[in-house]
Structure formats: structure tokens, C-alpha cells
C-alpha beads as a LAMMPS data file, in Angstrom:
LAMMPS data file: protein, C-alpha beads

283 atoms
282 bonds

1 atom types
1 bond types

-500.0 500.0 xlo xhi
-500.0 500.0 ylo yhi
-500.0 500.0 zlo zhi

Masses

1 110.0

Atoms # bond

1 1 1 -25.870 -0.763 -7.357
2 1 1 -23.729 1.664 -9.800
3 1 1 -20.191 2.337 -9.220
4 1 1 -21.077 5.977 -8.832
5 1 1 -22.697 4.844 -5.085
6 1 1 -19.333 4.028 -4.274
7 1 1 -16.992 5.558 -6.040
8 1 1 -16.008 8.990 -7.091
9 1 1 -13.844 9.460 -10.362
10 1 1 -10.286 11.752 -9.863
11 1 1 -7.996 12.550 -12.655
12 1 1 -9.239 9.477 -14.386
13 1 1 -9.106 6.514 -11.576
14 1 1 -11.896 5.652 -9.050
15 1 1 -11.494 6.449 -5.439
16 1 1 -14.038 5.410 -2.644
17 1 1 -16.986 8.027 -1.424
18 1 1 -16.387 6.293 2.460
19 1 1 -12.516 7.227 2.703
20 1 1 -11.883 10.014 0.142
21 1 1 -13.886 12.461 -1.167
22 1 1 -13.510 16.029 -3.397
23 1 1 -12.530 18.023 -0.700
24 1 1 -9.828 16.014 0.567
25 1 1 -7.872 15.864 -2.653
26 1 1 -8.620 19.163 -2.776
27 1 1 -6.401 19.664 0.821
28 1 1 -3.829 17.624 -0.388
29 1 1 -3.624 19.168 -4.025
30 1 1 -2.513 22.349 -1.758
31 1 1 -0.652 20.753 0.967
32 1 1 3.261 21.542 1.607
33 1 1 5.376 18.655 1.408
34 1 1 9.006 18.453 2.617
35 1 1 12.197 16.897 1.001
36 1 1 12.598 14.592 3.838
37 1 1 9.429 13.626 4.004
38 1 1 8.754 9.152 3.542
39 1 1 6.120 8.217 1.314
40 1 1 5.269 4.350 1.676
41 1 1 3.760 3.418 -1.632
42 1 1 2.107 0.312 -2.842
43 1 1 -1.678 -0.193 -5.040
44 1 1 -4.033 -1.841 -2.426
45 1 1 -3.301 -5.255 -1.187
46 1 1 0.465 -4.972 -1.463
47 1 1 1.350 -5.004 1.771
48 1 1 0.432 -1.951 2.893
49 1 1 -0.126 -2.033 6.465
50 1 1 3.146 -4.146 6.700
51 1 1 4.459 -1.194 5.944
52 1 1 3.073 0.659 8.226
53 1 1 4.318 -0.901 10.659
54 1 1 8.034 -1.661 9.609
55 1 1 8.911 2.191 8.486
56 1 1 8.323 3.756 11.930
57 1 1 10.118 0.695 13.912
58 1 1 13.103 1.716 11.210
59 1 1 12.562 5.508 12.097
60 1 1 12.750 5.180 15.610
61 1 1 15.903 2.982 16.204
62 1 1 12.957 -0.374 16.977
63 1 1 11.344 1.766 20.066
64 1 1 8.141 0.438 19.614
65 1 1 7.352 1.746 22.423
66 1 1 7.117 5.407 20.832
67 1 1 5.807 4.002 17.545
68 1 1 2.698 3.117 19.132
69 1 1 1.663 5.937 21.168
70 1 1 -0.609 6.565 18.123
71 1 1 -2.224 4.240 15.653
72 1 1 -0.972 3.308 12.691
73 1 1 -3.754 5.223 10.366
74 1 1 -2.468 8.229 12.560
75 1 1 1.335 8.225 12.341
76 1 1 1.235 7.118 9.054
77 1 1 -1.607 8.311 7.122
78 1 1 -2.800 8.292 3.928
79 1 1 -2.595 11.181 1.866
80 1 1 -5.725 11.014 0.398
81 1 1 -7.957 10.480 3.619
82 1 1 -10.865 12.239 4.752
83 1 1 -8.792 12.308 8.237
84 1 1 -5.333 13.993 7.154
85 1 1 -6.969 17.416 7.705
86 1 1 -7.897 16.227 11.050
87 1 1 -4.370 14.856 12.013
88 1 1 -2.607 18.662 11.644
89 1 1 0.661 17.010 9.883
90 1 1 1.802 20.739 8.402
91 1 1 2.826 20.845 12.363
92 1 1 4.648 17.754 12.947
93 1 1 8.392 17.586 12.468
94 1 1 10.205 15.836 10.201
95 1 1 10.577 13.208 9.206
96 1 1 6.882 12.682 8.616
97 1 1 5.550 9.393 6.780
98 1 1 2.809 9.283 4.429
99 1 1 1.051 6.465 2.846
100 1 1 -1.101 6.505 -0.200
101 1 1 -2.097 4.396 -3.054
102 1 1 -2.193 7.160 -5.905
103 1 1 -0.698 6.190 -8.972
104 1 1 2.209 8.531 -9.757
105 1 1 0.723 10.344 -12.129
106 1 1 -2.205 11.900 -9.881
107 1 1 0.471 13.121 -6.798
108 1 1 -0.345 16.281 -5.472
109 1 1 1.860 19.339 -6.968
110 1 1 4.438 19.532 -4.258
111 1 1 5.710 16.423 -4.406
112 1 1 6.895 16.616 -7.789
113 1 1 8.988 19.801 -6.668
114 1 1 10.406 18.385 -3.350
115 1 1 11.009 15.026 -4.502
116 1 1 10.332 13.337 -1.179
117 1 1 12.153 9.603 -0.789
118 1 1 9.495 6.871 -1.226
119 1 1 9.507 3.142 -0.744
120 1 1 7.366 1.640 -3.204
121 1 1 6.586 -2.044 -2.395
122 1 1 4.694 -4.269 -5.477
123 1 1 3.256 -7.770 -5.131
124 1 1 2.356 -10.697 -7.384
125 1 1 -0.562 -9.461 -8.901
126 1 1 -2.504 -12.754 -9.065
127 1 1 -1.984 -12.586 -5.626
128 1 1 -3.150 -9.011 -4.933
129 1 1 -6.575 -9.833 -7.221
130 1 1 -7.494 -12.965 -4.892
131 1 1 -6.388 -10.406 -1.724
132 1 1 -8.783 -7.610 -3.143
133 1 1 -11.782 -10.180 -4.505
134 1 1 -12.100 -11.125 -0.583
135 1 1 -11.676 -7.886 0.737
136 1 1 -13.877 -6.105 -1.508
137 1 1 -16.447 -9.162 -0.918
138 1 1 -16.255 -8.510 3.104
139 1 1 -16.207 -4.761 3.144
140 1 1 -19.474 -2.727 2.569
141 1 1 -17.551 -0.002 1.359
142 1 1 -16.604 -1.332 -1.770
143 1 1 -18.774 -2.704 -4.840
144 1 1 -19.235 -6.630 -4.486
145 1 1 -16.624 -8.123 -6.508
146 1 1 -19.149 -10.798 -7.843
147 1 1 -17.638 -13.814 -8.949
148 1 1 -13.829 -14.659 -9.017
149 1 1 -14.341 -15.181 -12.952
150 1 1 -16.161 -11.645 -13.063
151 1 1 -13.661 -10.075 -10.492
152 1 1 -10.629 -11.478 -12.758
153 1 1 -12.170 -10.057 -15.763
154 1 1 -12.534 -7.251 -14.053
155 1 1 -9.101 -6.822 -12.540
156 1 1 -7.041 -7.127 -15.738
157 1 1 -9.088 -4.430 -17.278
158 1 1 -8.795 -2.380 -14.055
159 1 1 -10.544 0.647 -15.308
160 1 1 -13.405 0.520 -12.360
161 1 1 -11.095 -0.540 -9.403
162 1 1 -10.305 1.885 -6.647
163 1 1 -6.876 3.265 -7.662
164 1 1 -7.330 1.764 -11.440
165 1 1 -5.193 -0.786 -13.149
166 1 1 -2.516 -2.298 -11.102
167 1 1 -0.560 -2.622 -14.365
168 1 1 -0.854 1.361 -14.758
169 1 1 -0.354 1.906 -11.313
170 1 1 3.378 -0.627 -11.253
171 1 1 4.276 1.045 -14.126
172 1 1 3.794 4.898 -13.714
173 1 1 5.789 4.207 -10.161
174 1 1 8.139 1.817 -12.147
175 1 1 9.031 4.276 -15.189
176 1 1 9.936 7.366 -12.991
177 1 1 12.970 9.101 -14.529
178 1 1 14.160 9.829 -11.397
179 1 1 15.131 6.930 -9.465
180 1 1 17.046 8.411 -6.915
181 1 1 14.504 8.654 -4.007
182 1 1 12.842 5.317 -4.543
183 1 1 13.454 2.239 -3.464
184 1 1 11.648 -0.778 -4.751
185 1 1 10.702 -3.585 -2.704
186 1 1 8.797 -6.787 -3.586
187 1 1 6.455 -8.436 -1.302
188 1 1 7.709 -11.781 -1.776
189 1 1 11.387 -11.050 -0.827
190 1 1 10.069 -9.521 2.093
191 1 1 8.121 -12.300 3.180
192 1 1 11.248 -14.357 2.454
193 1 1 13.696 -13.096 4.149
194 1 1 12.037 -9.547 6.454
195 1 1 15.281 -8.852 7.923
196 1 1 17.104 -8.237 4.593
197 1 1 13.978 -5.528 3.617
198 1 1 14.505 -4.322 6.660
199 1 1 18.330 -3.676 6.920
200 1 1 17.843 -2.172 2.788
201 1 1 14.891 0.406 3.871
202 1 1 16.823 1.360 6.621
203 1 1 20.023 1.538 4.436
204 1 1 17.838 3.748 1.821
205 1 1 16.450 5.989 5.123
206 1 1 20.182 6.603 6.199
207 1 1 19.184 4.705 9.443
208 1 1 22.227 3.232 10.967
209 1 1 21.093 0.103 13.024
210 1 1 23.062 -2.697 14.647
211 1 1 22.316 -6.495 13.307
212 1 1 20.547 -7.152 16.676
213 1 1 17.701 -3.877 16.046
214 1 1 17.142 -5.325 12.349
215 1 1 16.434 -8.615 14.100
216 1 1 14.545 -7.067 16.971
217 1 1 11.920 -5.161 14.190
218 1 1 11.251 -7.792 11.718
219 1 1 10.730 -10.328 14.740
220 1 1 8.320 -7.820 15.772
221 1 1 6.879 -7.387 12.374
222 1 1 6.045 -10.901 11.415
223 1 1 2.973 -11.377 9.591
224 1 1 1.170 -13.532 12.536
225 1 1 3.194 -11.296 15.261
226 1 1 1.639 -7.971 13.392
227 1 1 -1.574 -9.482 13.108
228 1 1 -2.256 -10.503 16.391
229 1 1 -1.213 -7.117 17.786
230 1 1 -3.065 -4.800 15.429
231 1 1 -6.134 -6.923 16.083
232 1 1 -6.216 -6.881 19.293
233 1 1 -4.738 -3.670 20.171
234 1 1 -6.025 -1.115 17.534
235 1 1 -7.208 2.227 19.880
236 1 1 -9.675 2.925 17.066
237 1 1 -12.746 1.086 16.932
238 1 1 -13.701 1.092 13.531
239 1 1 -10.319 -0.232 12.459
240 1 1 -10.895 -3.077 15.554
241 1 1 -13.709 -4.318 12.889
242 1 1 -11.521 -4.068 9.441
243 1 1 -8.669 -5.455 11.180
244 1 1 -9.577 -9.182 10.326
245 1 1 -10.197 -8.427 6.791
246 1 1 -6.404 -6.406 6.326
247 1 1 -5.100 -9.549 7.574
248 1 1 -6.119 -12.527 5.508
249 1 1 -3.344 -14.965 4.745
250 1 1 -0.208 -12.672 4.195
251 1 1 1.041 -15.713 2.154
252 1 1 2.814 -16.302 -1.373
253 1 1 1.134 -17.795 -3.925
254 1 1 -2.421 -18.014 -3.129
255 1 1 -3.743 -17.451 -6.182
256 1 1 -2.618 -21.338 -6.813
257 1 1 -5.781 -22.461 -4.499
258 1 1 -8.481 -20.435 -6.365
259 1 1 -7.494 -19.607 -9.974
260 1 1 -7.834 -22.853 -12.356
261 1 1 -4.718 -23.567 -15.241
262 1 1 -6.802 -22.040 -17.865
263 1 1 -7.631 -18.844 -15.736
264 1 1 -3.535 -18.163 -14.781
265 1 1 -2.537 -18.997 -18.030
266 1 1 -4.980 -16.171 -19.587
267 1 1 -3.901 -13.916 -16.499
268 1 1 -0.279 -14.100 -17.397
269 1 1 -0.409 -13.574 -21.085
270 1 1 -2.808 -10.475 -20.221
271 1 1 0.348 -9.424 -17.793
272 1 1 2.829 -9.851 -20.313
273 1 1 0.938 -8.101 -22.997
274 1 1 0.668 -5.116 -20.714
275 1 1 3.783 -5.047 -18.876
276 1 1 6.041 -4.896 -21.457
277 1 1 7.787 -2.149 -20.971
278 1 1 8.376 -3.067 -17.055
279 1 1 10.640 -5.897 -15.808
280 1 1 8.785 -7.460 -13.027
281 1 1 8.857 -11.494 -11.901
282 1 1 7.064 -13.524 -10.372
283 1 1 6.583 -17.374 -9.229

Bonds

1 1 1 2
2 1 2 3
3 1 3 4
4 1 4 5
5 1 5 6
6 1 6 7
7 1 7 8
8 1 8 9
9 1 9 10
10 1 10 11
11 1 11 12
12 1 12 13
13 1 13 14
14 1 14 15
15 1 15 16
16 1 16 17
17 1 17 18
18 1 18 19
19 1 19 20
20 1 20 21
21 1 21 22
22 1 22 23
23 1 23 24
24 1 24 25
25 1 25 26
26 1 26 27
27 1 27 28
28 1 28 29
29 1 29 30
30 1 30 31
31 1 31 32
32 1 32 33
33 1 33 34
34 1 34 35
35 1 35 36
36 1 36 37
37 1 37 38
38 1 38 39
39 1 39 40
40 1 40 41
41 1 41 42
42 1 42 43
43 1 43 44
44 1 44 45
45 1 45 46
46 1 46 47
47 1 47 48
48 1 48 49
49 1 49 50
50 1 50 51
51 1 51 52
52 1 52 53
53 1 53 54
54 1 54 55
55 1 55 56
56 1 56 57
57 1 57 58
58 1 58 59
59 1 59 60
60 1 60 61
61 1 61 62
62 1 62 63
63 1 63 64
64 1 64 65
65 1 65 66
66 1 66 67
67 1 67 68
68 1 68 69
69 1 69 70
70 1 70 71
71 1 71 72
72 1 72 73
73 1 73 74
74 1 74 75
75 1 75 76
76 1 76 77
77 1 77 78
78 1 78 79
79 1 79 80
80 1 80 81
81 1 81 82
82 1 82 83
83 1 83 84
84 1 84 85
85 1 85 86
86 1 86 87
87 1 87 88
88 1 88 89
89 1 89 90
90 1 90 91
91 1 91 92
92 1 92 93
93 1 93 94
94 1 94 95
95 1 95 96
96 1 96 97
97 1 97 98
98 1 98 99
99 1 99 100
100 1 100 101
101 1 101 102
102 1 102 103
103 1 103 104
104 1 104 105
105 1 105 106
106 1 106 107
107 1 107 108
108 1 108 109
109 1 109 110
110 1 110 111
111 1 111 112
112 1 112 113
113 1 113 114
114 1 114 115
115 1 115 116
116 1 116 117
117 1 117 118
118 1 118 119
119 1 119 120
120 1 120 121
121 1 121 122
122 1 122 123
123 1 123 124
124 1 124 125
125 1 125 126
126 1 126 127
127 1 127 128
128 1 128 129
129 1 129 130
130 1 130 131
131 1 131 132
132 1 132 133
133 1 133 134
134 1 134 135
135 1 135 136
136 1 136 137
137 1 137 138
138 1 138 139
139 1 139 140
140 1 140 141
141 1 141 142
142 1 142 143
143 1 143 144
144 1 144 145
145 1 145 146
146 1 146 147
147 1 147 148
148 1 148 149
149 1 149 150
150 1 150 151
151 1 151 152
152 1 152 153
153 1 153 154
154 1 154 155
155 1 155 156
156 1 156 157
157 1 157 158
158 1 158 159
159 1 159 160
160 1 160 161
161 1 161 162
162 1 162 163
163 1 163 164
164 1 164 165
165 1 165 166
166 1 166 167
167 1 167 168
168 1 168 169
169 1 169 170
170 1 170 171
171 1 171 172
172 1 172 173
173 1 173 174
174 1 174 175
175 1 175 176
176 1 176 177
177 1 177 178
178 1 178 179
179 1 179 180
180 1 180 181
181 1 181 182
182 1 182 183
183 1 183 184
184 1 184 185
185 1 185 186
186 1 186 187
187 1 187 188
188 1 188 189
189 1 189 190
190 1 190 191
191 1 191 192
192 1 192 193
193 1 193 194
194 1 194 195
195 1 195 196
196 1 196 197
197 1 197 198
198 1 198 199
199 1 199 200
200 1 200 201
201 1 201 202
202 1 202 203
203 1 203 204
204 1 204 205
205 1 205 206
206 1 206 207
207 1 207 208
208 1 208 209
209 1 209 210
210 1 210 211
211 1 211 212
212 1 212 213
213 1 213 214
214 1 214 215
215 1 215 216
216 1 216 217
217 1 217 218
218 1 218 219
219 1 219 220
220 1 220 221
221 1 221 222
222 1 222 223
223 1 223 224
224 1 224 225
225 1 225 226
226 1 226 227
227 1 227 228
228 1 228 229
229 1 229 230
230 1 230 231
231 1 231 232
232 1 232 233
233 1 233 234
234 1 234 235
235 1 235 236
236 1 236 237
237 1 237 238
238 1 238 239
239 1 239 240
240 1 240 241
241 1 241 242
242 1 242 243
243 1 243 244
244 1 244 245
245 1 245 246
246 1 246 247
247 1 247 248
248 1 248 249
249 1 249 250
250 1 250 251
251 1 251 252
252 1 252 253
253 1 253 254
254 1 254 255
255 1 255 256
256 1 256 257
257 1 257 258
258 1 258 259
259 1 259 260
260 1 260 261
261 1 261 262
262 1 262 263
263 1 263 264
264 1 264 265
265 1 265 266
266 1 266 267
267 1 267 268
268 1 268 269
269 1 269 270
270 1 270 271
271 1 271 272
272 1 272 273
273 1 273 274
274 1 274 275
275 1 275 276
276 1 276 277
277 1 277 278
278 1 278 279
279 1 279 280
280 1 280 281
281 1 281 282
282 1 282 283
């Protein structure tokens, strides 16, 4: 099948027909956004839905219990969705969170002028290819990755994957002149040690918690803790069926079981070719 059954092509990077579509960039190229709006922002399989989760438990002092009156694709949506014109967030007060993959060069207008703060969390990207290969292998959505050789291939050129390169996408978040409403988080530190990302969002959010609430949230937001809760607790039942395929492995360094010496090596001289300009280190 072509990649114009899936996809749709938006100021130069692919976006998929099932979630997004011409209309809804069209809402948010016109939407009002607010200076104290939160933008979580990461390219796909970065730890998105981690996220998610962790940003409203920071928001509301670790009251879960009002975090999860609504689920997460509701309180913290993504600004490209079909659904945000469904969800009525011009009405909600502030703060309001927002989630979106968009590189920063293809925001909508108003966020340029209000300057909203944003956490912007990046991964290892040999990491975030073997994440995407499986999800885009499980999920009819998506054009089937083929092989891990073809996906690779495919993946350091980056021109046909949802969202585009992740080098392009690192970098145009990376490179903003502006640094003083973003804070950069990587996935591995986070995965390392949850309660320091916690305590340094919050610190960023101006967010006063005690030690004991920055334990109490990134207890809650363990990988397998998170996992086990959004699977079997989502309130919408089309997420119930994706919910498996978010949550792989969460691990560090998986790329080690699938891509041979030969295949990294290549991989990181294609990284350090491109990401010169960016300082960014991995294991």
C-alpha cells in the first residue's frame, strides 16, 4: 500500500489519516493559546504517555484521585487530534496541558507569541527506532515497518515517518533561541532515577512539593505501576486495545538485543553526521 493510504503530508512531515487530518490542523492553526499553558513534548516513542501521566500528578499536588476523573488522551491531549475540537479546551482554566509531537517548526501561530512553558523529553534514538519498528508492526494504522534492516534504513532517513526525522525533530526543539520556557529531560535519567525528573519538572512548573509527594508520584508512576493501571483501567475502549502496544518494555538499551555491531556502528556514525550541531549522549 502507498504512504498516501496512511498518511497525509503537513508543512513538509507526514502525519497519520486515522488521528489527524486537514481540518484539525486547521483548528489548531487558529486556536488561542495561553502563557501558562504546559506543552509536554517528545517525537513518538519517547516516553510520551509517561508523561502524561507524571505532569498532572505534579499539577495537582499527587491527587491522583482528581487526575483521573478523565483519561489521559482527555486531560492531556494532543494538539493535533481529530478529538481536541471535541474536548472544548478554549473553556477550561488554566493551567491546561497539551501534548503533541510536532516538530517546532510546524507549531500553530499562537504559540510562538505566548511562549507557553514546555517540557521536552528525548530518548536514545536506537531505542525509539526498535520502540516504533514494533509499534508500527502491531498497529493497523501505520504503514508496516517491513524489516528491521528496511525500518533502520528507513528511520535514519526519516523523511516518510509520522512526524519526520527524529534528528530534525531533536534539533528544531534543541536549537530554540529561547530557552527560557523549556526544560529538557532525557528518558534515560528518568528511568534512572524518576524522583529527581520529578522534583526538576515540578521545580520548572513552580510546584512546591514536599520530599514525601515527589516520592508518592514517581512510586505511582513506575513504568510496571503505570502500565498495569492504564491497561486495565483506561475508560476508553479503543485505547483498552492500544494500551499493550504503548507499553512494550519501557527499558534502556534495547536496541542491544536486535541491532547487530555492524548495524549500530552505521547507526551512530549516521547520528553523528547529522547531529552535529546538537549535544546529545547516549549509552
Amino acid at each position: 500500500m502507498a504512504d498516501t493510504d496512511f498518511y497525509f503530508e503537513y508543512k513538509g512531515i507526514y502525519l497519520t489519516s486515522f488521528y489527524h487530518s486537514p481540518e484539525s490542523m486547521k483548528y489548531i492553526e487558529e486556536f488561542s493559546f495561553r502563557p501558562d499553558d504546559i506543552f509536554i513534548v517528545t517525537y513518538p516513542k519517547s516516553g510520551t504517555t509517561w508523561s502524561q501521566e507524571i505532569v498532572p500528578l505534579i499539577m495537582s499536588g499527587g491527587d491522583s484521585v482528581s487526575v483521573e476523573t478523565l483519561p489521559y488522551q482527555d486531560r492531556t491531549p494532543w494538539i493535533e487530534d481529530t478529538r481536541l475540537a471535541d474536548l472544548h479546551f478554549e473553556e477550561r482554566p488554566s493551567p491546561r496541558i497539551f501534548t503533541t509531537h510536532m516538530p517546532y517548526n510546524t507549531m500553530p501561530p499562537s504559540f510562538y507569541k505566548v511562549k507557553p512553558k514546555v517540557i521536552y523529553v528525548k530518548r536514545n534514538p536506537k531505542d525509539v527506532m526498535i520502540s516504533a519498528f514494533h509499534y508500527f508492526g502491531k498497529i493497523p494504522h501505520y504503514k508496516d515497518p517491513g524489516t528491521l534492516t528496511e525500518f533502520l534504513h528507513k528511520f535514519l532517513d526519516g523523511s516518510k515517518l509520522p512526524y519526520g526525522s527524529w534528528f530534525d525533530h531533536v534539533k528544531s526543539w534543541m536549537n530554540v533561541e529561547d530557552k527560557e520556557r523549556i526544560i529538557y529531560l532525557n528518558y534515560e535519567d528518568m528511568v534512572q532515577n524518576l524522583e529527581d525528573s520529578v522534583a526538576s519538572i515540578a521545580k520548572f512548573l513552580d510546584k512546591s512539593l514536599d520530599t514525601e509527594v515527589i516520592e508518592k508520584i514517581a512510586k505511582k508512576c513506575l513504568f510496571k505501576n503505570m502500565k498495569n493501571r492504564l491497561s486495565n483501567n483506561s475508560t476508553n475502549p479503543s485505547i483498552d486495545e492500544r494500551m499493550a502496544e504503548l507499553f512494550r518494555k519501557g527499558i534502556v538499551g534495547d536496541w542491544k538485543n536486535h541491532l547487530s555491531e555492524e548495524e549500530a556502528k552505521y547507526f551512530d556514525a549516521v547520528c553523528k553526521e547529522k547531529m552535529t550541531d546538537v549535544k546529545c549522549k547516549w549509552d
